[in-house]
N, C-alpha and C positions, 0 to 999 in steps of 0.2 A: 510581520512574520507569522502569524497565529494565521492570517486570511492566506496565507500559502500551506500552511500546513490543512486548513479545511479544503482546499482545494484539487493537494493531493490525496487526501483522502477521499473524497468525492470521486475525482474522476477514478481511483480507482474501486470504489464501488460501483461508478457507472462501466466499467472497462469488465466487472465481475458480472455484471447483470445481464449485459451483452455477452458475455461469453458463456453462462450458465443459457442463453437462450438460444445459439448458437450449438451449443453442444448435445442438447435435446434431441434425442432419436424421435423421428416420425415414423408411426406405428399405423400399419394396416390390417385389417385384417382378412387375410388370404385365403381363411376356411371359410367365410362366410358368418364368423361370430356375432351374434349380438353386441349393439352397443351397450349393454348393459355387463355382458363379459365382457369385454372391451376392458370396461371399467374395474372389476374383481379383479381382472387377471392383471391389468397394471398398477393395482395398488398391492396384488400381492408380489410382486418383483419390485417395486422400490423394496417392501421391506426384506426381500429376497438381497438386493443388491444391498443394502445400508447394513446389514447383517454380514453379509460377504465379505465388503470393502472395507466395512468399519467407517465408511463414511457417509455424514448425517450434511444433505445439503444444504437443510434450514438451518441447522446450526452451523456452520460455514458460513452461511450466510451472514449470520448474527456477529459471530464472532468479526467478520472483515466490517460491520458496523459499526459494534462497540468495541472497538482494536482505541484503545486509548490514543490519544494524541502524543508527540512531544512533547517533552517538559520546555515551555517558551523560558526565554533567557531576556529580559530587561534589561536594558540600560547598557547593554554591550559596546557600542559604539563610542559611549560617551566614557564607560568607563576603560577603553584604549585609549582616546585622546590624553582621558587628563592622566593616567599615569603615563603616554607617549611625551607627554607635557612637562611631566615631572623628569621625567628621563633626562629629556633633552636640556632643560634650565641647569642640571646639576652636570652635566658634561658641557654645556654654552658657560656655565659659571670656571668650572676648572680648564676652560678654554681659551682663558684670559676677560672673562668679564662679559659675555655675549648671551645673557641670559636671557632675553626676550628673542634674538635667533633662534637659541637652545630649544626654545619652550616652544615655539612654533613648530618649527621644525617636525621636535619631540612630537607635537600636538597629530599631525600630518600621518605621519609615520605609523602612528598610534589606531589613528584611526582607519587605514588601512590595511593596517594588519586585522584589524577586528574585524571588520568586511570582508576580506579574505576569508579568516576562520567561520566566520556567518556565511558563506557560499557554501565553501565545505561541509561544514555544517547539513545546509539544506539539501545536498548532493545528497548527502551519507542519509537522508532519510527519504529521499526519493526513491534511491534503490532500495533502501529496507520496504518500502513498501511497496516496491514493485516486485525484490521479491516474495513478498506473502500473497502478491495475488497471482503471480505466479505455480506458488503451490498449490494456493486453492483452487484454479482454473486443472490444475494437471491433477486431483486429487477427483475434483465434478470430472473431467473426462473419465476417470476409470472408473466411476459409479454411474456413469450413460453409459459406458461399455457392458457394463453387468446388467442394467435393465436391458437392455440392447440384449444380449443374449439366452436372459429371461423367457422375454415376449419373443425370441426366435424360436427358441425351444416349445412355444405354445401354440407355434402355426401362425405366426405375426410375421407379416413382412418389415422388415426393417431397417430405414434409411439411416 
């Protein structure tokens, strides 16, 4: 369980990394600037746009890094059976005496059920975390917007 939840965490950091590198405006410059304004002028439009937007995409970053993990849950499986176990011996016993049917049965059942709710489970945290990287990608596109417009505003062509 624990190497599924690193996993989707991962890919979706690697799903955020490609999309922050994807989202990056490509800047020309159309007046004939210096690469050295080039440089001023694009560092003063991040802090133009991070000011703007209110969004910080290293901290964004960080944040979908250290986004804590799920609390793992131990011993779920077993702890279905043997209460599915116990279930079943005390309805196999008031059944007429079929207490090891019961218990199996029980046992089966139990453990089924627990796998069930451990998919669900893992569903319910897939989407959670697909959608935060969904905000954060829709959050980094309207802070490429704002540099984007920035560096238009400065005589920058901008893809």
């Amino acid at each position: 369980m624990q190497r599924i939840v690193r996993y989707w965490i991962g890919l979706a950091m690697l799903a955020l990394s490609f999309a922050a590198q994807a989202q990056q405006p490509i800047i020309y410059p159309a007046r004939g600037q210096s690469w050295e304004r080039q440089q001023t002028d694009t560092a003063e439009c991040h802090s133009w746009a991070q000011q703007t937007t209110g969004v910080n995409p290293v901290a964004l970053a960080e944040q979908m890094a250290n986004s804590p993990p799920p609390p793992q849950q131990q011993g779920q499986m077993l702890r279905g059976a043997a209460g599915g176990a116990l279930f079943g011996t005390l309805i196999g016993g008031a059944a007429g005496g079929h207490w090891g049917e019961g218990a199996g049965i029980g046992a089966l059942v139990g453990t089924m059920g627990s796998g069930m709710r451990m998919r669900r489970e893992q569903q319910q945290m897939a989407a959670q975390q697909q959608g935060m990287q969904q905000q954060a990608s829709s959050q980094l596109a309207t802070y490429n917007r704002a540099v984007a417009a920035c560096m238009t505003g400065r005589g920058y062509t901008v893809e």
